[in-house]
N, C-alpha and C positions, 0 to 999 in steps of 0.2 A: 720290846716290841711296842711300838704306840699302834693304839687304836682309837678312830673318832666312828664317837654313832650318832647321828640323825636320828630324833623322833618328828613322827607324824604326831599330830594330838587328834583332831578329832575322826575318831572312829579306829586310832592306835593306840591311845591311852587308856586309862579306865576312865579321867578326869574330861576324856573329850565329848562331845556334842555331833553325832553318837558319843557314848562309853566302848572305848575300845577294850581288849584282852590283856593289855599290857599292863602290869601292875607300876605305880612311882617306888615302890620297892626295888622294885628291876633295873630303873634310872640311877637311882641311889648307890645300889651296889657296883653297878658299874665305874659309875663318879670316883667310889671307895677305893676299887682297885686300882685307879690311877688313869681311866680312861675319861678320851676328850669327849663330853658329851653335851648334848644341846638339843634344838628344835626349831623343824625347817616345816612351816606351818602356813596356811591361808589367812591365819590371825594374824593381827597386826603383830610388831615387835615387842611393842608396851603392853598387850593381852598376853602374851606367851612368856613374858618375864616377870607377867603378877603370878603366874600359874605356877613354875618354880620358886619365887618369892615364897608364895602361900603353903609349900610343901618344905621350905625349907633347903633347895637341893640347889647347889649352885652350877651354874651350867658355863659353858664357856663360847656358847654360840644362841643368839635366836635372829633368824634373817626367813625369808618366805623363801617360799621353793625353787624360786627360779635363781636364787642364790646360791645354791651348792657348790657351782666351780671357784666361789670366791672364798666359803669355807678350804677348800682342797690348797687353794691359794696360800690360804692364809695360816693354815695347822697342817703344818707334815705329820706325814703318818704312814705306817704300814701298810694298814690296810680304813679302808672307808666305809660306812657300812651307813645305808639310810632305809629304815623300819617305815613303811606307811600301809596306807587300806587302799588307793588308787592306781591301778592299770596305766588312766588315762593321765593319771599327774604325778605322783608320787614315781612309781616305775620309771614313768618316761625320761623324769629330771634327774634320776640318782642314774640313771644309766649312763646319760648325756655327759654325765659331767664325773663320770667314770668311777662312781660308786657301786659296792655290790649293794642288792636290793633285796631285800627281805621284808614278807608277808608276817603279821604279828604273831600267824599262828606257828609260822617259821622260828622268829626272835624269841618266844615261847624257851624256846633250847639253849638261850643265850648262848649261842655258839662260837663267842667273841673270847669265853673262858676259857675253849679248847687251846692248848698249842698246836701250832702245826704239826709236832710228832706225835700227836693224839693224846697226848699226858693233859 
């Protein structure tokens, strides 16, 4: 099963401006397990790929948020999952473009490790 996650950063990372909830731990391990991941952000392109750079973690997307249906485009997958803090931005683009949407304190659960038969 492929899985792509969308991060927010600021105010969904720890690293964001807010510090969000989410640890680059959580980034990492995901990347580890073979998931597509990246960050659909208000920061430029070149800000959000110094921010991986500087952590180390290689990502395989960063585009702003009103780019999501070109990620979906672009990386097949299962299922789609984009992590942000905004109702008014975050929610609205991952929904649009037919992402599930999840609150950090939700992603919190990484519930992207479950399988579908609960194992």
């Amino acid at each position: 099963m492929v899985i792509l996650i969308s991060f927010d950063i600021d105010g969904t990372l720890e690293v964001g401006d807010p510090p969000g909830i989410l640890s680059m731990d959580m980034v990492r391990r995901a990347h580890e397990k073979g998931m597509l991941v990246g960050s659909c952000s208000d920061r430029t392109m070149s800000g959000q790929q110094a921010i991986w750079d500087s952590h180390n973690i290689p990502v395989d997307f960063v585009v702003s948020k009103q780019m999501l249906p070109e990620v979906k485009e672009r990386f097949p997958a299962d299922v789609y999952y984009h992590i942000g803090d905004r109702e008014d931005l975050d929610k609205r683009y991952a929904l649009e473009a037919g992402f599930e949407f999840l609150w950090p304190d939700e992603a919190l659960e990484e519930p992207w490790f479950t399988l579908p038969d609960g194992s």
